[in-house]
N, C-alpha and C positions, 0 to 999 in steps of 0.2 A: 555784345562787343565782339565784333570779328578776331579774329587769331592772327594777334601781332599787329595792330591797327597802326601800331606807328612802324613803316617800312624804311629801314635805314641799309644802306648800301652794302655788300658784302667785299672783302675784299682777302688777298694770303697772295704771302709774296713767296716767291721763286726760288729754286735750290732749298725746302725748307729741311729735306731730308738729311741736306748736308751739315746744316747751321746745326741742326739737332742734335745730331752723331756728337759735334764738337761741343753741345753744351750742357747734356744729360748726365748725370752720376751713374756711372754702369756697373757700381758694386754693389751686393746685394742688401748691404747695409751705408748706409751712410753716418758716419761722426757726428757728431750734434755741432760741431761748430758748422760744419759744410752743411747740414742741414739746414740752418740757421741762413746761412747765403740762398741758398737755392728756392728757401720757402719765399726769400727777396725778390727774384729773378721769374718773369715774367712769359711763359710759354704760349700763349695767347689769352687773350680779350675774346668771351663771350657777353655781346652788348654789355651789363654794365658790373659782369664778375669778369673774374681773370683765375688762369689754370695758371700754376706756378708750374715752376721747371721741377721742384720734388713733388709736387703731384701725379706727371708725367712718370718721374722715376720708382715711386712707389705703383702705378700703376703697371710698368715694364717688371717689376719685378712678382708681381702677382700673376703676371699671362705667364712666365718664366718656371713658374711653380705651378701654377694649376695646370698646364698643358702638356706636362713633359717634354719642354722643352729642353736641345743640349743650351746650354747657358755659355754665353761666350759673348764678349765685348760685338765681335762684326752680328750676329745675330740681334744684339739690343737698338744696335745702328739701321738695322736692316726695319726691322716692326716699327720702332717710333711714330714715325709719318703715320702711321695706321691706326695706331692706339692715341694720337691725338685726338687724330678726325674722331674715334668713339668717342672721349673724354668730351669735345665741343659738343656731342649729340647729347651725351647724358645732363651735362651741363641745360643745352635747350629744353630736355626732356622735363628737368626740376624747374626750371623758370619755368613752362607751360602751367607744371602743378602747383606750381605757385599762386600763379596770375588765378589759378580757379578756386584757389583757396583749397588745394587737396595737399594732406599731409598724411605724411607716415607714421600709424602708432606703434607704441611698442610690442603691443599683443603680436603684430605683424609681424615687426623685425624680429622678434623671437622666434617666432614662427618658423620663420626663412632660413634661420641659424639651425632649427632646429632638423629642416630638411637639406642643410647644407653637413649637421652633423651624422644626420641617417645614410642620408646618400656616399660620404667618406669613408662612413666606417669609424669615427673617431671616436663615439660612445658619447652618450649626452653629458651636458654640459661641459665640455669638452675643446671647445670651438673657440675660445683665448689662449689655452695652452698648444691647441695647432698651431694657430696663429704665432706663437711666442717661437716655436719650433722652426718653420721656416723661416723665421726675421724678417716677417711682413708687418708692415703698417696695419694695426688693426682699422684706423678711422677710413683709411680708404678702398678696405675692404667695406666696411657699412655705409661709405657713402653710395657705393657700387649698386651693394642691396637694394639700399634707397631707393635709389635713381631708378629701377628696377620696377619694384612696388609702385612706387607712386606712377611710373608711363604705363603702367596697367592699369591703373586706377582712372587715370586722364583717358585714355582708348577707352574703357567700359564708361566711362558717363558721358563722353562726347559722341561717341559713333555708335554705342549696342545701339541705342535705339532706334537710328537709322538705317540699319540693316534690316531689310527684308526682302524674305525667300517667298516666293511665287507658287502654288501647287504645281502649276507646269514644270516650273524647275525641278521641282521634287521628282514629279514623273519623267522625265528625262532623265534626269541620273539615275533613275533607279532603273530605267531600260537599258540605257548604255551601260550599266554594271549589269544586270544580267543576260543582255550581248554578250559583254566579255566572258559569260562563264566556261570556266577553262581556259581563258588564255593566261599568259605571264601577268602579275604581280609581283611589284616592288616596293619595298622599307625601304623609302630614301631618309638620307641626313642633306643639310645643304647648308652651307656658309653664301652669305651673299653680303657683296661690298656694291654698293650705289655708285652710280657717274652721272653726274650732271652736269658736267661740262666738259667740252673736247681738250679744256686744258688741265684734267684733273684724270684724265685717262690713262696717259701713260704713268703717272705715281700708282695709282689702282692696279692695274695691270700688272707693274711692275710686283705691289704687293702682294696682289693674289700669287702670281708666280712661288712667289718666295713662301708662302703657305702650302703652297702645293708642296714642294719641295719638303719639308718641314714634316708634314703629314703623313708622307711617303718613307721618311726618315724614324718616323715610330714617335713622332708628338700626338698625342690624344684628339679626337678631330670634335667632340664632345667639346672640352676644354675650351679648344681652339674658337666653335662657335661660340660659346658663351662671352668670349671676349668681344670677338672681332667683326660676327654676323653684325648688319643691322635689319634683321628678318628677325618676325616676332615670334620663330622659332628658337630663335637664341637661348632665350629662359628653357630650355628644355634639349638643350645641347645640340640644337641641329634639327631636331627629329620631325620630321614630314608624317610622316606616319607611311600608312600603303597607300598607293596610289595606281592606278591602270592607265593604259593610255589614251591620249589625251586630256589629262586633269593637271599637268608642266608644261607649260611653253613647249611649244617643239623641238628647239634646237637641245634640249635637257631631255625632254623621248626619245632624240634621236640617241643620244649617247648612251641611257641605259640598258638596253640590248646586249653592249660591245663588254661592260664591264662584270666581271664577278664577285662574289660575295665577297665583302672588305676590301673591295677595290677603291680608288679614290678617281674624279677623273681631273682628267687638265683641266684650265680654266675654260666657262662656257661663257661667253659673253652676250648677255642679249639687250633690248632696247633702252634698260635703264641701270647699268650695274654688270656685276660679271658674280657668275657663281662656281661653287666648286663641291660636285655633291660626291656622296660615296652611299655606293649599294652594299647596305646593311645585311636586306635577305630578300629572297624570291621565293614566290610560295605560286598556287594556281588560282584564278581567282571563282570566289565561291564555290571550291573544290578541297574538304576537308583533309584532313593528315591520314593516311591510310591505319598508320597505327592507332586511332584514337576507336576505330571500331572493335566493338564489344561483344563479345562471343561469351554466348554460354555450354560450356564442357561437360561430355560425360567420359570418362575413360573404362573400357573393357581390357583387362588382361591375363592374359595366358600366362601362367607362370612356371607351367610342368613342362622341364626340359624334356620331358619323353612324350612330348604330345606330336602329334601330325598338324604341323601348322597350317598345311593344306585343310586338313580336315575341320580342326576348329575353326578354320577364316571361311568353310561351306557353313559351318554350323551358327555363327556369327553373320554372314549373309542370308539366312533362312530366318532368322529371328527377326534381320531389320528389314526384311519383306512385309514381315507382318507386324513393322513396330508403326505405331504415331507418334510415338515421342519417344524422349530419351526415356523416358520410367516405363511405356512398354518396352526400348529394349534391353532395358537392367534388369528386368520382370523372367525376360524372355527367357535372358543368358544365366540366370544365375544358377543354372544346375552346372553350367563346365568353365566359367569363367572367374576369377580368382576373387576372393573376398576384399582383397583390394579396390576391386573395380568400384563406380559409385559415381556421384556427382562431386566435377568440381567446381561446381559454381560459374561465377559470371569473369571474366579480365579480358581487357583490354588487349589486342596484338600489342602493341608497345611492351606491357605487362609481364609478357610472356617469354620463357626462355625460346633463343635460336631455333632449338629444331623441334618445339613448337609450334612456334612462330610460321616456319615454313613448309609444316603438316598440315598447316589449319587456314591459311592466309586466304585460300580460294574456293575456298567449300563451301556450298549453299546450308542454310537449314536442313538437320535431319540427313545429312548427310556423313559419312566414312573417311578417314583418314588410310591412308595405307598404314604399313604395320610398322612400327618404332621397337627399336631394343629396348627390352626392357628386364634387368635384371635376370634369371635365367630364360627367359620367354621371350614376350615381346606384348605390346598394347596397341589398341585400335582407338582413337579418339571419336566421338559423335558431338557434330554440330548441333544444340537443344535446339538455340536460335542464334541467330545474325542481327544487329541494330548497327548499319553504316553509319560512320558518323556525316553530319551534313551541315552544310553551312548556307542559312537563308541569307536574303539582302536583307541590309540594313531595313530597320522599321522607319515609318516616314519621320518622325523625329528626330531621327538616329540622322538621316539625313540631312533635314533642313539643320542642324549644329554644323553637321560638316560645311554645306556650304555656305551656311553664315560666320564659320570660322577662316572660311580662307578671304571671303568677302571682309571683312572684319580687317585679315593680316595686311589686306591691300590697301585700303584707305589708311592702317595706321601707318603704312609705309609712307602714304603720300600725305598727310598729313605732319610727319618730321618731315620730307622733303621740303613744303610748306613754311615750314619753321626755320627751316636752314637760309631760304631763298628771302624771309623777310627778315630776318634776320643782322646783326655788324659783328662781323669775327676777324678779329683782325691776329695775326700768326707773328710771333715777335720772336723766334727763333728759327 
């Protein structure tokens, strides 16, 4: 059976952002009698369920809390519109896993409680008494989950196994990544809102705007995806991961150059949607952290302030002429050099203190430090060995995931596009 075989007409009427503002509950709890109206009151028709108006409101007050957002009546007015259209996806998203007979268990939703209570910090089993603390809805917190789990579940039995990666592709990516060796790499996050029609552009537009704004203001851009994305990045707050250039649309390469670390940028608009990413961190790519190289230490020192430091640094030159390693020249020196001296083992530059750090940062193997205070004296450091650290390209597995993971986020994209388009949603606020 084809997806969504019976195509019934889409329709949303006009000003909805307006009707909204005037018909939403904008306190963050609402009374049981106004409850009791609202769960009445009709926010839209998803073909043959319906989103109540305290569905809507319970959900506005959950983006309000997870996001850091400031909370204020013109801001609940402002997101609505937006957190609808999510509400009508997740909506779709359950009726698809319906129709295929895919359900949510509870080993799951525990699960998911359990990495929503790791990731908070709230300490396990914990996760109703949060809950109880901000004065959210717990049922529409789990239907969220739900909805969540189970369009994972739908995407992995409908489209994994139509994903396939090519060896060619493989080897291609794996050249243009080590092309790029040494150039810039980026940790993007991305929010992405869809447009599929030129009369749904300026509401989008408008919205992203107003997230930008928001995000800039100090709301959690994490948070913010998890709500608002419809990118199957969402479930993991945004997070793209690294990326080199050309692996984003262009007019999105274009922009990451210009911005810096926890920058956010304006909205990007491209053929099917508009995004709004923020550069996480820049790193080089397959060009490891300088600090992460590993040095092993001997130190020599001079401890008698009545020594000719001249003379001991001839006498400590003359040793490591004739040293091969660090144990010939601790062998060599050890008639004028302090019982201190010895092996210090192996650490990290990171590891190391400051003027360490920048005794030792450029010295090959077997090689001499200049001389450091040291207590009445002074010490000479010796490079045993050097181990840079180094970063290979991905193995070819490593690969074909990645590009069967982005192959994978695009058809589930177009697959709720799909959904929406055959879809009857009719907007009654």
């Amino acid at each position: 059976m084809s997806v969504w075989a019976k195509i019934l007409r889409s329709r949303a009427f006009p000003g909805a952002a307006l009707l909204i503002a005037a018909s939403i509950g904008l306190s963050a709890a609402l009374p049981q009698p106004v409850r009791g109206q609202e769960v009445m009151r009709i926010a839209a028709v998803v073909n043959d369920d319906v989103i109540s108006i305290y569905d809507l409101a319970a959900r506005i007050n959950i983006v309000v809390a997870s996001s850091n957002l400031t909370d204020a009546p013109e801001l609940r007015r402002q997101i609505a519109p937006q957190i609808l259209r999510t509400l009508v996806d997740e909506y779709l998203q359950i009726q698809e896993a319906s129709r295929l007979d895919i359900a949510v268990g509870e080993k799951e939703l525990n699960f998911a409680i359990s990495q929503i209570e790791k990731n908070r910090g709230i300490g396990k089993g914990e996760f109703n008494n949060y809950v109880n603390s901000l004065r959210l809805d717990r049922d529409a917190i789990i239907a969220q989950i739900k909805a969540e789990i189970a369009w994972s579940k739908v995407v992995t039995r409908r489209l994994n196994a139509a994903i396939s990666v090519g060896e060619d592709e493989i080897d291609e990516a794996l050249a243009r990544l080590e092309s790029s060796r040494g150039q810039p790499e980026n940790r993007v996050a991305e929010i992405f809102l869809s447009i599929e029609s030129p009369e749904q552009e300026r509401e989008i537009m408008k919205a992203a705007d107003n997230l930008v704004a928001q995000l800039r203001q100090g709301a959690q851009f994490a948070g913010i995806a998890r709500q608002f994305s419809q990118s199957a990045t969402s479930a993991v707050g945004g997070d793209i991961g690294w990326v080199i250039a050309g692996q984003l649309p262009g007019v999105i390469d274009g922009v990451l150059p210009g911005l810096e670390k926890g920058e956010i940028s304006d909205i990007i608009r491209t053929f099917d949607g508009v995004h709004i990413v923020k550069l996480l961190d820049r790193r080089t790519v397959l060009t490891a952290d300088p600090m992460n190289t590993r040095l092993k230490l001997a130190q020599l020192i001079i401890d008698d302030i009545a020594a000719d430091p001249e003379l001991m640094q001839e006498k400590l030159a003359r040793a490591h002429g004739e040293s091969k390693s660090c144990a010939d020249m601790l062998r060599l020196s050890a008639d004028f050099v302090s019982p201190q001296s010895g092996d210090l083992g192996e650490l990290s530059l990171g590891d190391m203190p400051l003027d360490l750090r920048q005794a030792v940062h450029q010295l090959e193997a077997m090689a001499l430090s200049a001389p450091l205070p040291f207590a009445n004296g002074f010490r000479i450091l010796m490079v045993c060995s050097r181990d840079e650290a180094k970063v290979d390209v991905p193995s070819r597995d490593a690969m074909r995931q990645i590009i069967g993971n982005r192959r994978l986020e695009l058809q589930a994209r177009r697959y709720l596009r799909d959904l929406r388009r055959s879809a009857f949603v009719e907007l009654r606020v």
